[in-house]
N, C-alpha and C positions, 0 to 999 in steps of 0.2 A: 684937729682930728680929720676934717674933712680933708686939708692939702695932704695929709696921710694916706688916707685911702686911697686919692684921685692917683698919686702918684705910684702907688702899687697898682693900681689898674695899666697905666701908661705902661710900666716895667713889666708884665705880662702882658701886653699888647706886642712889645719890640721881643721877647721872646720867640710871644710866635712869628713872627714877620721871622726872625733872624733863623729858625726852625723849618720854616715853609719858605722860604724864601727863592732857594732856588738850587740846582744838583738832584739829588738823591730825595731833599724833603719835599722840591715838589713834584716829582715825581708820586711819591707818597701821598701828598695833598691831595693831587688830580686820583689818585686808586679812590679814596676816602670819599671824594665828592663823588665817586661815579658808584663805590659801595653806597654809599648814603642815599641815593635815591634819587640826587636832582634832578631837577628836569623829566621826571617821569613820574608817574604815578607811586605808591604807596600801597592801594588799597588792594587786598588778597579778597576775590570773590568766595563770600563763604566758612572766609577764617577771619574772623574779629582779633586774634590774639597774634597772629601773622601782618598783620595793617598795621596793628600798636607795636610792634616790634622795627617793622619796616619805618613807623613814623620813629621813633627813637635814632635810627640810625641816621635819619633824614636830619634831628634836628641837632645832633652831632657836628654834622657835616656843615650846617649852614653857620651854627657857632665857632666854627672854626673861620669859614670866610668871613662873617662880621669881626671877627678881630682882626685878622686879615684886611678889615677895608677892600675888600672886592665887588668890583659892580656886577650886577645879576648877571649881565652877559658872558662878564668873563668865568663866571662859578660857571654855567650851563653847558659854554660851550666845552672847559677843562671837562666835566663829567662826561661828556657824551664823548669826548677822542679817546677817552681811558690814558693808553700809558704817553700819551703824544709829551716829547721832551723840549716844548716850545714854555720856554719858563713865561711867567706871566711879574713884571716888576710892581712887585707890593707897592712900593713909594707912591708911584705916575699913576698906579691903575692899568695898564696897557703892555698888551701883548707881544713880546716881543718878535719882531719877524723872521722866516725862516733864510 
């Protein structure tokens, strides 16, 4: 039962690798992490239900780089360039150069 599950996890893991990978999804990816909030705050001064909305979309976006296998730098830095078309290779970890 267990090498069941393990391996539906594995097979949704290369989905999204094969999804986000590179072209048009990561493109997508880097909008998602930069909607999502990384690297920047969350908290709406004053609106409680604006912060939990904002953390939602935050932990969206980090769920996706953990299956992804991304290290924090490279999630942080794709949020903050927005639409930057510098693919990032899921496999190595590492940014591809221009």
């Amino acid at each position: 039962m267990l090498t069941r599950l393990h391996a539906r996890l594995l097979q949704r893991n290369r989905r999204y690798r094969l999804v986000f990978a590179g072209g048009a999804g990561a493109a997508v990816r880097d909008d998602l992490f930069r909607l999502g909030h990384v690297g920047r705050p969350t908290y709406v001064p004053g609106d409680p239900t604006a912060t939990a909305f904002n953390e939602g979309k935050r932990f969206m976006a980090l769920h996706i780089a953990a299956l992804l296998n991304l290290p924090d730098a490279a999630i942080v830095e794709r949020a903050q360039s927005g639409w930057n078309e510098r693919p990032i290779n899921v496999e190595s970890e590492e940014v591809a150069d221009e």
